[in-house]
Kinemage of the C-alpha trace (Angstrom):
@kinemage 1
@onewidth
@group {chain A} dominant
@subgroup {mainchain}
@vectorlist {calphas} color= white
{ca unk a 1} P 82.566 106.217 101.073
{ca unk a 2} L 80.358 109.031 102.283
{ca unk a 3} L 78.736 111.917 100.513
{ca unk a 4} L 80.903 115.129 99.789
{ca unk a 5} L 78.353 116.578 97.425
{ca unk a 6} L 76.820 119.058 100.275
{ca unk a 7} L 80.601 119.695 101.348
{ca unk a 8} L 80.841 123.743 100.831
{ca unk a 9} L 83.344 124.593 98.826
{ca unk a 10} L 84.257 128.782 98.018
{ca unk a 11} L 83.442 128.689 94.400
{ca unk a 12} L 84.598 132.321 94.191
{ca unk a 13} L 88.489 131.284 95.139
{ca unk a 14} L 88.114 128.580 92.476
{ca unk a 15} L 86.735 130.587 90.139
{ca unk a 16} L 89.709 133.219 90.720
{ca unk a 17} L 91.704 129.961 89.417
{ca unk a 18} L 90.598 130.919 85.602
{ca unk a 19} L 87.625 127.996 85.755
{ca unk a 20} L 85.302 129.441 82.972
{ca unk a 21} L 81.677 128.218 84.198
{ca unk a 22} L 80.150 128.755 81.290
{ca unk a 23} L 82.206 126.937 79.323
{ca unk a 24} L 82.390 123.988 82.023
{ca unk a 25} L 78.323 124.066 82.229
{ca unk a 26} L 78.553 123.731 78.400
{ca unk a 27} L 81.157 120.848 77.943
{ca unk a 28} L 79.192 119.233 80.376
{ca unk a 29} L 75.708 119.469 78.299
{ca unk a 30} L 77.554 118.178 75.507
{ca unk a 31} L 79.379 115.469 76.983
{ca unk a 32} L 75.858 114.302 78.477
{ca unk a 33} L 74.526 113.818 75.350
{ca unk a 34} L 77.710 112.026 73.840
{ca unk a 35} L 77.500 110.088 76.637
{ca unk a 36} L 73.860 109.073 75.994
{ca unk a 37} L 74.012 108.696 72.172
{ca unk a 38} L 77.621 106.073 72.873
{ca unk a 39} L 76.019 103.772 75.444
{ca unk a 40} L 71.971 102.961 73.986
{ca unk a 41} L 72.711 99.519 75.378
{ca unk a 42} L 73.392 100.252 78.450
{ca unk a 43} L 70.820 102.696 78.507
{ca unk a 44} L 68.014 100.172 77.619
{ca unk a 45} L 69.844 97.287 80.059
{ca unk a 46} L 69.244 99.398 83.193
{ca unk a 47} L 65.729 100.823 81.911
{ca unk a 48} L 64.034 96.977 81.913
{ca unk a 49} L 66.429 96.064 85.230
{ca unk a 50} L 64.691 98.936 87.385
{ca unk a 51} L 61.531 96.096 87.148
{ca unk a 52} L 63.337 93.692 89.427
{ca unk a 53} L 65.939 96.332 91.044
{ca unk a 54} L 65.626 99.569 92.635
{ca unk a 55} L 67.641 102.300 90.238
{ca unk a 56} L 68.251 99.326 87.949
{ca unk a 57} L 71.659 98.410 89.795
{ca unk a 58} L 71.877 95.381 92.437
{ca unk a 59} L 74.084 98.140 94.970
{ca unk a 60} L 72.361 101.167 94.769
{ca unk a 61} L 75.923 103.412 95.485
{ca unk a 62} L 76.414 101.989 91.331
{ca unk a 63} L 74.114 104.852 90.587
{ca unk a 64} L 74.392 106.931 93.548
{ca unk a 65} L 78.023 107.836 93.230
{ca unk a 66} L 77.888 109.011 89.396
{ca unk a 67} L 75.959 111.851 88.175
{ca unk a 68} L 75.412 110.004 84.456
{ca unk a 69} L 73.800 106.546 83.776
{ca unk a 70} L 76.106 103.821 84.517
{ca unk a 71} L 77.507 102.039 81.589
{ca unk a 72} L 77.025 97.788 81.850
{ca unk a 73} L 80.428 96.104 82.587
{ca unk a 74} L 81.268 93.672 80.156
{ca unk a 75} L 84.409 92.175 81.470
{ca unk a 76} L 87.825 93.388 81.496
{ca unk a 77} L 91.567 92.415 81.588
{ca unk a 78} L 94.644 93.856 83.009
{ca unk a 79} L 93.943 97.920 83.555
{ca unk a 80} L 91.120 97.887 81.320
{ca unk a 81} L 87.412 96.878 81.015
{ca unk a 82} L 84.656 96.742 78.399
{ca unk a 83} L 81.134 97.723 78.289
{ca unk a 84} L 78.042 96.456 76.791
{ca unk a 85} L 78.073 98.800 73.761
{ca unk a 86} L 81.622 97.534 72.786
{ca unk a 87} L 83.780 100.796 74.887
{ca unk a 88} L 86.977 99.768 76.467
{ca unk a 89} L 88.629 102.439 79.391
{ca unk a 90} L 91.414 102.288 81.338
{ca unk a 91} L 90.498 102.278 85.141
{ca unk a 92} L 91.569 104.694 87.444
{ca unk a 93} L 88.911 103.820 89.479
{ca unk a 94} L 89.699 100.410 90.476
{ca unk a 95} L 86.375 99.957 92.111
{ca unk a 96} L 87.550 102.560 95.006
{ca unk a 97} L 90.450 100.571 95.800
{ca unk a 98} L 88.872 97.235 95.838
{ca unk a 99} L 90.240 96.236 92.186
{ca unk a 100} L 93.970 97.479 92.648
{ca unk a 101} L 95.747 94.311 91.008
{ca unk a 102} L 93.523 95.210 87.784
{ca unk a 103} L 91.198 92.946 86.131
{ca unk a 104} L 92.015 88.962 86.192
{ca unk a 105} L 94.968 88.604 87.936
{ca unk a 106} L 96.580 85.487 87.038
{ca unk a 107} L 97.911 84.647 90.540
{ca unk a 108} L 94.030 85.377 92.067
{ca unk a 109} L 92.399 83.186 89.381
{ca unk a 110} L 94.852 79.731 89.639
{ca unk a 111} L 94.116 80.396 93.615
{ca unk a 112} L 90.269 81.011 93.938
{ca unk a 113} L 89.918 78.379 91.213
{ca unk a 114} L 91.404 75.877 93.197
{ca unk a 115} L 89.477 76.825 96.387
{ca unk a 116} L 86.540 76.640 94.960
{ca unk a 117} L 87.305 73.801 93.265
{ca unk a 118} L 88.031 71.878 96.183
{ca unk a 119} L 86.309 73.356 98.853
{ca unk a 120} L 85.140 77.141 99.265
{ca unk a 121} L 84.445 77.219 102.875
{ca unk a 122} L 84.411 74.788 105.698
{ca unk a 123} L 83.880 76.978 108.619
{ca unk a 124} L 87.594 75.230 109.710
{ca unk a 125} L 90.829 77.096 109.410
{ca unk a 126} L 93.172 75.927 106.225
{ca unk a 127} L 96.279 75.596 106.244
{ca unk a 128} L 97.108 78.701 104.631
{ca unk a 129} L 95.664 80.520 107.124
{ca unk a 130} L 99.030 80.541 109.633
{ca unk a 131} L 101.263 81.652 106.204
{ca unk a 132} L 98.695 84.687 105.675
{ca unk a 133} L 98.394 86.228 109.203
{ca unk a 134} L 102.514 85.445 109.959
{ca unk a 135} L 102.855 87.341 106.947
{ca unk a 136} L 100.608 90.203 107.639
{ca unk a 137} L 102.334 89.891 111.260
{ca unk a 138} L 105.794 90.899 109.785
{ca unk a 139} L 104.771 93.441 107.236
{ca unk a 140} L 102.435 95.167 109.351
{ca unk a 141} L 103.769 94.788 113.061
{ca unk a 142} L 100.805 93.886 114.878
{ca unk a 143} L 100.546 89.647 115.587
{ca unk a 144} L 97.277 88.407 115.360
{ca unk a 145} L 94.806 88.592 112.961
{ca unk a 146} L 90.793 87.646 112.266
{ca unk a 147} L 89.025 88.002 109.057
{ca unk a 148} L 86.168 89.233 108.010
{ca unk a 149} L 83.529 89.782 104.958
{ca unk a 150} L 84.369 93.370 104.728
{ca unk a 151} L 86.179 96.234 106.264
{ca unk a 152} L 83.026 97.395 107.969
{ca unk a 153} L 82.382 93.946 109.559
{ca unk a 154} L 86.044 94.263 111.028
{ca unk a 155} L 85.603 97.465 112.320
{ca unk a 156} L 82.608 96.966 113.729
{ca unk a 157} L 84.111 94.014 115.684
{ca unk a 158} L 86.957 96.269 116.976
{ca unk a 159} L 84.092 98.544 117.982
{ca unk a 160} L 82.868 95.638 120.367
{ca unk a 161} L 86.284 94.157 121.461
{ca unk a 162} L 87.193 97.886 122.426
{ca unk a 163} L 84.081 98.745 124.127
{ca unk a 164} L 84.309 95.473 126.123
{ca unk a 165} L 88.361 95.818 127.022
{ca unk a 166} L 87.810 99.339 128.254
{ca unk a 167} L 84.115 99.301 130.043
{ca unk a 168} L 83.420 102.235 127.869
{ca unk a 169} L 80.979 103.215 124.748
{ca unk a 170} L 81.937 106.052 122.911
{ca unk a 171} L 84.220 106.274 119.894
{ca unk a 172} L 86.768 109.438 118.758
{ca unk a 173} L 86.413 110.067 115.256
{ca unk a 174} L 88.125 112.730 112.828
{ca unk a 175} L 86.243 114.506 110.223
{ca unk a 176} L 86.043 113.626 106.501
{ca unk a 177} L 86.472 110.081 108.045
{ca unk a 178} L 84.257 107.020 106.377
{ca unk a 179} L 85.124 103.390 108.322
{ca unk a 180} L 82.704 101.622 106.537
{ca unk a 181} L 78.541 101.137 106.665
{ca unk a 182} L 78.226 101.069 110.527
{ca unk a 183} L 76.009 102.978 112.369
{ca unk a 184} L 78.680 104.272 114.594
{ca unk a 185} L 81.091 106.036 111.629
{ca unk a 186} L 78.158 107.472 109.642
{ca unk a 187} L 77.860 110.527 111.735
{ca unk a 188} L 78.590 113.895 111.115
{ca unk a 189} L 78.840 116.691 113.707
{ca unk a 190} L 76.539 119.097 113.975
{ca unk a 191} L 75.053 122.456 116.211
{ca unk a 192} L 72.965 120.044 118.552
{ca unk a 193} L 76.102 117.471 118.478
{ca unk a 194} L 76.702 114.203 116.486
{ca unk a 195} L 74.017 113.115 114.287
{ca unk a 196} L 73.263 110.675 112.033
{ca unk a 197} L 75.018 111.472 108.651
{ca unk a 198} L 72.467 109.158 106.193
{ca unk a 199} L 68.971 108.233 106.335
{ca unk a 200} L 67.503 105.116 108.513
{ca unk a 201} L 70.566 105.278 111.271
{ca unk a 202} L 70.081 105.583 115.071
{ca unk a 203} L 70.276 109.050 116.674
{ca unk a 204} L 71.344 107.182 119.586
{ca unk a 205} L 73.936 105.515 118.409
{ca unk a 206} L 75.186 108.536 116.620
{ca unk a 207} L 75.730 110.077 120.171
{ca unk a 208} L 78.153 107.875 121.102
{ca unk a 209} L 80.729 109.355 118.551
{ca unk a 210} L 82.794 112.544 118.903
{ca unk a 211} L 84.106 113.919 115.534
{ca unk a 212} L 87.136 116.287 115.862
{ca unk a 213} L 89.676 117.676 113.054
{ca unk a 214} L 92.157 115.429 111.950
{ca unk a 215} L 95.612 116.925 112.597
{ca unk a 216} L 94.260 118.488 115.704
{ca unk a 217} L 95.829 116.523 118.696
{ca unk a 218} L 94.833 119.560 120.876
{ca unk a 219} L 91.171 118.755 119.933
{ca unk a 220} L 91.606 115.229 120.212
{ca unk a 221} L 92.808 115.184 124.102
{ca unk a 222} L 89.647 117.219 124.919
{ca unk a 223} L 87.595 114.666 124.105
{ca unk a 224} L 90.256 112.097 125.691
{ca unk a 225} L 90.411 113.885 128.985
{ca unk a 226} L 86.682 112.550 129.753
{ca unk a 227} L 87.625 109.231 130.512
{ca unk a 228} L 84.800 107.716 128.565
{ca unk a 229} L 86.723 106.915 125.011
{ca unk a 230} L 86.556 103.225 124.221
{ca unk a 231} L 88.395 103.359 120.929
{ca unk a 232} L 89.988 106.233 118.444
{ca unk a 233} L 89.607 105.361 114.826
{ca unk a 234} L 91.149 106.862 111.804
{ca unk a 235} L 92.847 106.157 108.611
{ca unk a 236} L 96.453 107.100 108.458
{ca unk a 237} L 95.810 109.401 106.246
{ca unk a 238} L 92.531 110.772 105.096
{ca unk a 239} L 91.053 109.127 101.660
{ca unk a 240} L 87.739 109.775 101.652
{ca unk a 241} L 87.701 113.963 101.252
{ca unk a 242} L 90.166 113.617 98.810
{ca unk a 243} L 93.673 112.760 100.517
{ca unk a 244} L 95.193 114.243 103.821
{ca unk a 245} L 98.188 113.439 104.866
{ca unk a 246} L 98.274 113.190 108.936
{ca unk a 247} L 101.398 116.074 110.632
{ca unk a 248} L 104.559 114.654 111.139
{ca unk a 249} L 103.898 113.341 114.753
{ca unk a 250} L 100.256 113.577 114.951
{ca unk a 251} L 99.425 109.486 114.811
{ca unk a 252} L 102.548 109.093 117.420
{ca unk a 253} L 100.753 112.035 119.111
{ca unk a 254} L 97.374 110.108 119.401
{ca unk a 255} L 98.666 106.807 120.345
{ca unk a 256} L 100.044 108.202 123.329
{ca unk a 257} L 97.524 110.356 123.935
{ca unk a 258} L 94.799 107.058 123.541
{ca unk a 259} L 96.956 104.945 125.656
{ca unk a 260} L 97.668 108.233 128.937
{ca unk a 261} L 93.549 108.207 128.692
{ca unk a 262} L 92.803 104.597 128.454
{ca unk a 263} L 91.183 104.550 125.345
{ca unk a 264} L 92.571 101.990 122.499
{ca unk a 265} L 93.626 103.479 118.615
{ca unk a 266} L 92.740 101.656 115.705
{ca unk a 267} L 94.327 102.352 112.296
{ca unk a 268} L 92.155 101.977 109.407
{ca unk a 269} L 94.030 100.658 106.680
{ca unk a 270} L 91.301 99.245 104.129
{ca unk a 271} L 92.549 102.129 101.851
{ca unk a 272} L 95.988 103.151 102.779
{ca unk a 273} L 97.158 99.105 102.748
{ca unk a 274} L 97.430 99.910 98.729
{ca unk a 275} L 99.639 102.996 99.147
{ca unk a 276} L 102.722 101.282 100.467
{ca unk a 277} L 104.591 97.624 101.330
{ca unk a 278} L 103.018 97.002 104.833
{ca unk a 279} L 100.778 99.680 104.078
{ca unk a 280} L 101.044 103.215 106.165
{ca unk a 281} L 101.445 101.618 109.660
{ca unk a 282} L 103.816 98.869 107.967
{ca unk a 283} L 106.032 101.379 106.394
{ca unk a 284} L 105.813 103.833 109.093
{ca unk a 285} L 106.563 101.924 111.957
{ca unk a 286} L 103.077 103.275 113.661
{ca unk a 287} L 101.959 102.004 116.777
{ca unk a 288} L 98.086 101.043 117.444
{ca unk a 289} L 96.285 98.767 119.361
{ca unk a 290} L 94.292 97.336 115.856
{ca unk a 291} L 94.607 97.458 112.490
{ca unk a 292} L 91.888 97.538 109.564
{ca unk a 293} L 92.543 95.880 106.675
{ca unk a 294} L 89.998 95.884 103.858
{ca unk a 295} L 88.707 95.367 100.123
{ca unk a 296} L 90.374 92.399 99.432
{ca unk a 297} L 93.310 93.434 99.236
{ca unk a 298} L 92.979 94.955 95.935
{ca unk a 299} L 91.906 91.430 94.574
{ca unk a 300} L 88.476 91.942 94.249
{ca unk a 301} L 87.677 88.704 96.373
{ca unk a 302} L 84.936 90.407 99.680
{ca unk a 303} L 87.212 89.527 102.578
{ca unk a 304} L 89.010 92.189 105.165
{ca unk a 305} L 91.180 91.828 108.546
{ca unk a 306} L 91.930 92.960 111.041
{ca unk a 307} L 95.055 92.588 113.280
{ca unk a 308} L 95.681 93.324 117.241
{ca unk a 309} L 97.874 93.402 120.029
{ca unk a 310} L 99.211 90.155 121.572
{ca unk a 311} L 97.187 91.744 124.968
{ca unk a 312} L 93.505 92.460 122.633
{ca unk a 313} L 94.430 88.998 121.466
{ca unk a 314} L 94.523 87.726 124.750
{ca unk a 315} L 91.325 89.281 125.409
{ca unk a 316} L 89.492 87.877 122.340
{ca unk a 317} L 91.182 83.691 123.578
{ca unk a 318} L 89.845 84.389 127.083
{ca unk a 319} L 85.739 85.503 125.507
{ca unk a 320} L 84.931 83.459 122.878
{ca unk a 321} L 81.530 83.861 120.997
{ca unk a 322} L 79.597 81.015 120.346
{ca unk a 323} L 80.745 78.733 123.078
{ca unk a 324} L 78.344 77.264 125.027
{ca unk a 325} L 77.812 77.859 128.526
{ca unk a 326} L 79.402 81.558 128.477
{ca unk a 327} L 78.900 84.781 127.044
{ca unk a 328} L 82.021 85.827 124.577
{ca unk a 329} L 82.473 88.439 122.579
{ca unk a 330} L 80.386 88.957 119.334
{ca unk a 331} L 83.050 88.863 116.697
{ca unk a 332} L 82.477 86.151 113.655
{ca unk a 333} L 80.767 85.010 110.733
{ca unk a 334} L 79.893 81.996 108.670
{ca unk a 335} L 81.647 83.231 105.631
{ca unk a 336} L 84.520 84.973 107.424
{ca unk a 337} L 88.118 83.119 106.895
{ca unk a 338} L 86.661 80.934 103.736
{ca unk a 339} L 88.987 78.999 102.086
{ca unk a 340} L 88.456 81.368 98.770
{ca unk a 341} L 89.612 84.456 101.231
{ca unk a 342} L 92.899 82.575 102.304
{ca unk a 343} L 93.643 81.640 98.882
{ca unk a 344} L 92.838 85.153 97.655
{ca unk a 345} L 95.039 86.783 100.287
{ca unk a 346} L 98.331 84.406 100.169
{ca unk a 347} L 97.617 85.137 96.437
{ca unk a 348} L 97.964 88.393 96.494
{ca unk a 349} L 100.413 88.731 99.354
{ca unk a 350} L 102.891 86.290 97.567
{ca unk a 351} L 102.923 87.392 94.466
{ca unk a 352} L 101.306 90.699 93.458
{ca unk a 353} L 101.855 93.018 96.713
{ca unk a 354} L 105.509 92.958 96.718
{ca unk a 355} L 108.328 95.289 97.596
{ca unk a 356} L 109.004 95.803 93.803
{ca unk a 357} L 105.488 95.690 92.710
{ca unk a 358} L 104.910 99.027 95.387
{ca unk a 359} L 107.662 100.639 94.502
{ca unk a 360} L 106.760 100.264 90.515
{ca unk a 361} L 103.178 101.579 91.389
{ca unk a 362} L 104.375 104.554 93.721
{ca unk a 363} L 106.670 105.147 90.669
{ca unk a 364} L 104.000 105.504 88.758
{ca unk a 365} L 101.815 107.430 91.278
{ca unk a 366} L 104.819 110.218 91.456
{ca unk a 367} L 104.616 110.563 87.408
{ca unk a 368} L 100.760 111.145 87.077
{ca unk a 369} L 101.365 113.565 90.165
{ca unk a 370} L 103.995 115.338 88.434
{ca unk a 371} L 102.011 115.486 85.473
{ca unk a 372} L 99.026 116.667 86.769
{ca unk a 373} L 101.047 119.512 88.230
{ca unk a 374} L 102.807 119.969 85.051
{ca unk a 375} L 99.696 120.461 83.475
{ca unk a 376} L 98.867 123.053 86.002
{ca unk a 377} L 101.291 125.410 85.820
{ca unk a 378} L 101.679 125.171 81.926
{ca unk a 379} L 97.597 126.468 82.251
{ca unk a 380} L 98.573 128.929 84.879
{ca unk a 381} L 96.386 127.417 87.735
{ca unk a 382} L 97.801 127.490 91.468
{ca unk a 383} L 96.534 124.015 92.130
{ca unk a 384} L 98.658 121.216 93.866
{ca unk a 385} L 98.280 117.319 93.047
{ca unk a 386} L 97.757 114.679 95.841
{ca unk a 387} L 100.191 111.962 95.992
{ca unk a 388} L 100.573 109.473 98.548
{ca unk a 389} L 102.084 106.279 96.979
{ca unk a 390} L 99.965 105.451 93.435
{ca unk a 391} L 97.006 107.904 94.303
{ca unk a 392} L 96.839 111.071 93.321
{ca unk a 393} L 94.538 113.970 92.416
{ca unk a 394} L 93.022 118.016 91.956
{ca unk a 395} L 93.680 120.384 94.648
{ca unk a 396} L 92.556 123.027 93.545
{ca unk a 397} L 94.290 125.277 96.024
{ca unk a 398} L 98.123 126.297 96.617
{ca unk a 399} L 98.253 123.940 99.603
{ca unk a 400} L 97.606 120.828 100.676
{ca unk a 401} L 94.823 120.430 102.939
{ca unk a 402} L 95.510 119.880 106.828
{ca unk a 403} L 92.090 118.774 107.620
{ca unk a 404} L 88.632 117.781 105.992
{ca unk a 405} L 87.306 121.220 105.964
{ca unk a 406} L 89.959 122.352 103.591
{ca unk a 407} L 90.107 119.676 101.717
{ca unk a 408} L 86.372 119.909 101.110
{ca unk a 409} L 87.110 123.195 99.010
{ca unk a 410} L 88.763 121.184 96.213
{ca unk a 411} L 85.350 118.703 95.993
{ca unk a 412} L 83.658 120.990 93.365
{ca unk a 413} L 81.427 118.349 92.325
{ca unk a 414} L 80.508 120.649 88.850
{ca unk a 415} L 83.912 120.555 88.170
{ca unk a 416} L 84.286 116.736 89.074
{ca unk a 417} L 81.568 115.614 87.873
{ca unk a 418} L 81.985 117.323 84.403
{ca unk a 419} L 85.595 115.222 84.174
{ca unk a 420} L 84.228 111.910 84.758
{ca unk a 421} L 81.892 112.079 81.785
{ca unk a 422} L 84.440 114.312 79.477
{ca unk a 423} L 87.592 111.112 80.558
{ca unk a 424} L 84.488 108.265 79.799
{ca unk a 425} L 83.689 109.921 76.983
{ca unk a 426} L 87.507 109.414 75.584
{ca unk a 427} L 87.988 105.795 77.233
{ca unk a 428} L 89.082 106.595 80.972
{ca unk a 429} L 87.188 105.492 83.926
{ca unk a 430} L 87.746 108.426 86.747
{ca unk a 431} L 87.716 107.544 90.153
{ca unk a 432} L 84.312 108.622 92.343
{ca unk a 433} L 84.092 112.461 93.687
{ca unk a 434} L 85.797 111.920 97.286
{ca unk a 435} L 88.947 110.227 96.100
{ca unk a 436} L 91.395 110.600 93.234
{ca unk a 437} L 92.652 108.532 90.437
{ca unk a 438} L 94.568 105.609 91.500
{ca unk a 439} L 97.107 103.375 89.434
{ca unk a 440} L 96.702 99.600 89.821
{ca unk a 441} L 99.305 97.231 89.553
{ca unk a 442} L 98.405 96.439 86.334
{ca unk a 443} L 98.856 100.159 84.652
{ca unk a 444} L 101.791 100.770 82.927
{ca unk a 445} L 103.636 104.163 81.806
{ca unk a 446} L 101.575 105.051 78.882
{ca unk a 447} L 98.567 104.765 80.692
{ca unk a 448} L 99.809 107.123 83.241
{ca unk a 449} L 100.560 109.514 80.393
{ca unk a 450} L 96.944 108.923 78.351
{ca unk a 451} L 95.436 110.075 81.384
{ca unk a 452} L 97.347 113.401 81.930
{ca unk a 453} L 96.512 113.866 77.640
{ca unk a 454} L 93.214 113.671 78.663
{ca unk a 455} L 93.241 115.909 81.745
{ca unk a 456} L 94.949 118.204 79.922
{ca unk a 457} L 92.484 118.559 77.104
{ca unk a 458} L 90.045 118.769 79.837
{ca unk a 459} L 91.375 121.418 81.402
{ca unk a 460} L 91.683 122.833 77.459
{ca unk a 461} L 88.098 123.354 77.579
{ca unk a 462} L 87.609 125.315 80.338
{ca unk a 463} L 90.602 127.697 81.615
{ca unk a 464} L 90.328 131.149 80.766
């Protein structure tokens, strides 16, 4: 989830869009201070928790990522959660994809209760291991699988396995990427080349990554035609600079172009899995060499995957870590494949990520969409709505964006940041400044459409 707040954006277009400043500059003074006088207990929780943690929050992107205070979670049920000072919202957040099946899912609860009941982890396999990877197998395409804590532990081992199949170190990237905390993905690109993107990473490392536009296969076999490409990694379609949808034939493109220059493609799907049965590749029929898949699931359980090729699974039976008397390839943890992540995932695969329960969210994606340009047009803005599945969003142009840079001119973080307090302020949760709201499995129709009431007055306040 990277940063977008420096991302320049040509206010000046925007602001040719009818966005009165002003006005936005003073709903957003006002909403502050509603904000502050609704949640004192919050307020006062997070003021004696910055004694024992920094900012007051155990993960310090809980304060990073909002421009307010956070409110306390209380608990929550279904689409909804409560704070400490007694405020229920409906989540289009959804914890940035990490919380898609909504709060308490029956299915996830029996499950993990069970496993931890009778056994958490045993750093074994369980038998529901086989019935979770043969599933992900035939949904996905790709036939073997490992877990993982997170999707940045998984692609971190892909890293490895790729850099050891190939006999090479550096790794094609595509900007307005983010594939997890890893030194290699936090880059950005720069005059000088690529350089470290946050604080406390290794310049070196950072020079082993080439960022190049996404949609740009012309750009892409530059950096292939080197030779020296151990892996290209992307998401199927951009999520973290709002949403970009890949050309029809670019990811075919790249494939073939990874595979003519020896290099191996990895599809990161820790996002995109939500946005469709077998997520993008799944649905798509993509080809790649691995697969990333992350968050949970959606269930809210840490755990990730990722799958491979029968020959990179060859590779991995042939090097195993950990075995005494050889050197193997560093992929594993004590955690990884717990009994509580098999029972989560089988869970979830079984009876919550469905055929019918994606098609009733991507019917309910296409409806906020559709609203969200309704509402546009009826306040005379040339803006477009994302929609890929259930997520959707603000362009704030007249076209969808091909490539980060563009889609960096609808991040107007006054503008986004002036939402999420005005839609907390009325009982919705908005999802964080680089991606869009999302509907979870548990939202129904009129939560779609108390969301677009709420944009709407929004909007209200500050079109000319």
């Amino acid at each position: 989830m990277p940063d977008r707040s420096r991302d320049p954006i040509d206010r000046q277009a925007i602001d040719r869009q009818a966005i009165d400043r002003q006005a936005l500059a003073a709903l957003r003074q006002r909403e502050d201070a509603l904000f502050r006088e609704r949640t004192p207990r919050s307020q006062a929780w997070v003021a004696r928790a910055r004694r024992s943690m920094p900012n007051g929050v155990p993960v310090a992107w809980m304060v990073g990522l909002y421009r307010h205070a956070p409110m306390v979670a209380k608990g929550g049920e279904g689409a909804y959660f409560e704070d400490i000072d007694g405020h229920r919202y409906c989540d289009f957040n959804v914890s940035d994809l990490a919380m898609t099946m909504g709060f308490g899912p029956a299915p996830i609860v029996a499950a993990v209760s069970r496993a931890v009941r009778t056994g958490a982890q045993f750093l074994l396999p369980v038998e529901d291991s086989v019935w979770v990877t043969e599933e992900l197998a035939r949904r996905v395409g790709l036939p073997a699988w490992q877990f993982t804590l997170s999707a940045s532990g998984a692609n971190t081992e892909i890293i490895r396995i790729a850099r050891f199949m190939t006999g090479r170190s550096k790794i094609l990237l595509f900007d307005g990427q983010y594939h997890g905390h890893i030194d290699e993905s936090l880059v950005e690109a720069s005059d000088t080349g690529t350089v470290p993107g946050h604080l406390g990473l290794s310049a070196r490392v950072a020079q082993e990554s080439v960022i190049v536009p996404f949609n740009d296969l012309a750009a892409a076999e530059a950096v292939l035609r080197g030779n020296d490409v151990a892996l290209v990694l992307t998401e199927p379609a951009l999520t973290n600079c709002l949403l970009v949808e890949p050309a029809p034939g670019f990811l075919a493109g790249l494939k073939e172009l990874a595979t003519r220059h020896g290099a191996l493609l990895c599809l990161d799907e820790a996002h995109t899995f939500q946005f469709a049965y077998g997520g993008l590749v799944g649905s798509g029929r993509l080809a790649s060499d691995f697969v990333t898949l992350g968050k949970g699931l959606g269930s809210g359980i840490p755990f990730a995957l990722y799958g491979m090729s029968e020959e990179v699974a060859a590779v991995m039976e042939r090097n195993l870590d950990v075995y005494y008397g050889q050197k193997g390839l560093a992929t594993g943890g004590t955690t990884y494949g717990s009994a509580i992540a098999i029972a989560a995932a089988r869970a979830a695969l079984e009876e919550i990520l469905t055929e019918d329960g994606y098609a009733r969210i991507g019917a309910l994606g296409t409806r906020l969409a559709d609203g969200l340009e309704t509402i546009f047009r009826q306040r005379g803005l040339a803006w477009r709505a994302f929609r890929c599945g259930p997520r959707s969003g603000y362009c704030l142009d007249d076209k969808l964006p091909r490539n980060a840079a563009e889609a960096a001119r609808s991040i107007d973080t006054e503008l986004i940041d002036a939402r999420r307090v005005f839609m907390a302020n009325r009982g919705i949760w908005e999802a964080v400044a680089s991606a869009g709201p999302q509907v979870s499995f548990a939202h129904v129709p009129a939560d779609i459409d108390r969301y677009a009431a709420v944009a709407d007055d929004f909007l209200g306040e500050i079109v000319g």
